[in-house]
C-alpha positions, 0 to 999 in steps of 0.5 A: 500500500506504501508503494501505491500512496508514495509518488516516488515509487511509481509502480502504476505509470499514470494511465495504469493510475488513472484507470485505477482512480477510475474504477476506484471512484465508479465503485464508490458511487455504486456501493454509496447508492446501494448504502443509501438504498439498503437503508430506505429498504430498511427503514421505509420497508421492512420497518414499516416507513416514516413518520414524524413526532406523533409517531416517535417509534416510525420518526426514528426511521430518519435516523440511519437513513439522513445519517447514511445520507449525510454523514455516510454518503455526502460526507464522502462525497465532499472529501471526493471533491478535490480530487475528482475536479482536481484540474477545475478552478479552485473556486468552484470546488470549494464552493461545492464542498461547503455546500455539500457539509451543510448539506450534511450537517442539516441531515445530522441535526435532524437525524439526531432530532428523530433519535431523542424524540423517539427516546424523549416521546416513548410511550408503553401500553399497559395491561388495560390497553392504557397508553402511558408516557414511558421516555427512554434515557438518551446517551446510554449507548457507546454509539450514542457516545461516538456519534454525538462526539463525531457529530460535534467534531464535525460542527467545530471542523465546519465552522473552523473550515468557514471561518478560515477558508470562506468567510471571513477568509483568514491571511494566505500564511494562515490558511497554509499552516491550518489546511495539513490540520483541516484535511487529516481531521476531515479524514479521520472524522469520515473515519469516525462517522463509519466506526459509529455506523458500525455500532448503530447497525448493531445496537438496532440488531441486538434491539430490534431483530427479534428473529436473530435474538430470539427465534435464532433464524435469518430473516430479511430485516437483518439481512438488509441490516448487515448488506448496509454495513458492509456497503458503508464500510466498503465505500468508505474504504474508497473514500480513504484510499482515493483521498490518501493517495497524493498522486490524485491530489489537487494540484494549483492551477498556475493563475493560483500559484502566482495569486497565492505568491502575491498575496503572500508578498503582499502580507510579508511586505505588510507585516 
C-alpha cells in the first residue's frame, strides 16, 4: 500500500493510475447508492416507513437513513471533491464542498432530532390497553457516545473550515499552516462517522431483530441490516484510499500559484 500512496515509487505509470482512480471512484458511487438504498429498504420497508413526532417509534426511521445520507454518503462525497475536479478552478470546488457539509450537517441535526424524540416521546401500553408516557434515557449507548462526539467534531471542523477558508477568509500564511490540520481531521472524522455506523447497525440488531435474538433464524430485516454495513464500510474504504493517495491530489492551477505568491508578498511586505 506504501508503494501505491508514495509518488516516488511509481509502480502504476499514470494511465495504469488513472484507470485505477477510475474504477476506484465508479465503485464508490455504486456501493454509496446501494448504502443509501439498503437503508430506505430498511427503514421505509421492512420497518414499516416514516413518520414524524406523533409517531416517535416510525420518526426514528430518519435516523440511519439522513445519517447514511449525510454523514455516510455526502460526507464522502465532499472529501471526493478535490480530487475528482482536481484540474477545475479552485473556486468552484470549494464552493461545492461547503455546500455539500451543510448539506450534511442539516441531515445530522435532524437525524439526531428523530433519535431523542423517539427516546424523549416513548410511550408503553399497559395491561388495560392504557397508553402511558414511558421516555427512554438518551446517551446510554457507546454509539450514542461516538456519534454525538463525531457529530460535534464535525460542527467545530465546519465552522473552523468557514471561518478560515470562506468567510471571513483568514491571511494566505494562515490558511497554509491550518489546511495539513483541516484535511487529516476531515479524514479521520469520515473515519469516525463509519466506526459509529458500525455500532448503530448493531445496537438496532441486538434491539430490534427479534428473529436473530430470539427465534435464532435469518430473516430479511437483518439481512438488509448487515448488506448496509458492509456497503458503508466498503465505500468508505474508497473514500480513504482515493483521498490518501497524493498522486490524485489537487494540484494549483498556475493563475493560483502566482495569486497565492502575491498575496503572500503582499502580507510579508505588510507585516
Amino acid at each position: 500500500m506504501a508503494l501505491l500512496f508514495d509518488p516516488n515509487h511509481l509502480i502504476l505509470d499514470e494511465r495504469q493510475s488513472e484507470k485505477l482512480f477510475n474504477g476506484l471512484l465508479i465503485a464508490s458511487q455504486v456501493l454509496g447508492a446501494l448504502s443509501i438504498l439498503l437503508v430506505a429498504v430498511w427503514m421505509g420497508g421492512i420497518e414499516d416507513g416514516f413518520a414524524w413526532s406523533s409517531e416517535p417509534e416510525r420518526e426514528f426511521h430518519y435516523h440511519p437513513t439522513f445519517m447514511v445520507m449525510g454523514m455516510v454518503f455526502l460526507f464522502g462525497e465532499s472529501l471526493l471533491v478535490y480530487r475528482v475536479f482536481r484540474h477545475e478552478r479552485k473556486k468552484f470546488s470549494k464552493l461545492l464542498h461547503l455546500i455539500l457539509h451543510t448539506l450534511v450537517l442539516c441531515l445530522a441535526l435532524t437525524a439526531l432530532k428523530a433519535v431523542f424524540d423517539n427516546h424523549n416521546l416513548h410511550t408503553k401500553k399497559l395491561d388495560d390497553g392504557t397508553v402511558v408516557d414511558d421516555p427512554l434515557p438518551n446517551m446510554m449507548s457507546l454509539h450514542s457516545w461516538i456519534g454525538m462526539a463525531t457529530v460535534i467534531i464535525f460542527a467545530t471542523q465546519y465552522a473552523g473550515g468557514f471561518i478560515t477558508f470562506f468567510f471571513p477568509g483568514l491571511s494566505m500564511p494562515t490558511r497554509a499552516m491550518f489546511l495539513p490540520f483541516h484535511q487529516v481531521a476531515g479524514l479521520g472524522i469520515f473515519m469516525l462517522v463509519s466506526i459509529s455506523v458500525a455500532l448503530g447497525i448493531s445496537e438496532r440488531a441486538a434491539w430490534k431483530h427479534s428473529c436473530w435474538t430470539k427465534d435464532h433464524v435469518w430473516c430479511a430485516q437483518h439481512t438488509v441490516s448487515n448488506l448496509t454495513g458492509v456497503a458503508i464500510f466498503l465505500y468508505s474504504a474508497c473514500i480513504v484510499v482515493l483521498v490518501a493517495n497524493p498522486r490524485w491530489k489537487r494540484v494549483p492551477l498556475p493563475e493560483e500559484q502566482q495569486l497565492q505568491q502575491l498575496n503572500t508578498y503582499t502580507h510579508s511586505s505588510i507585516e
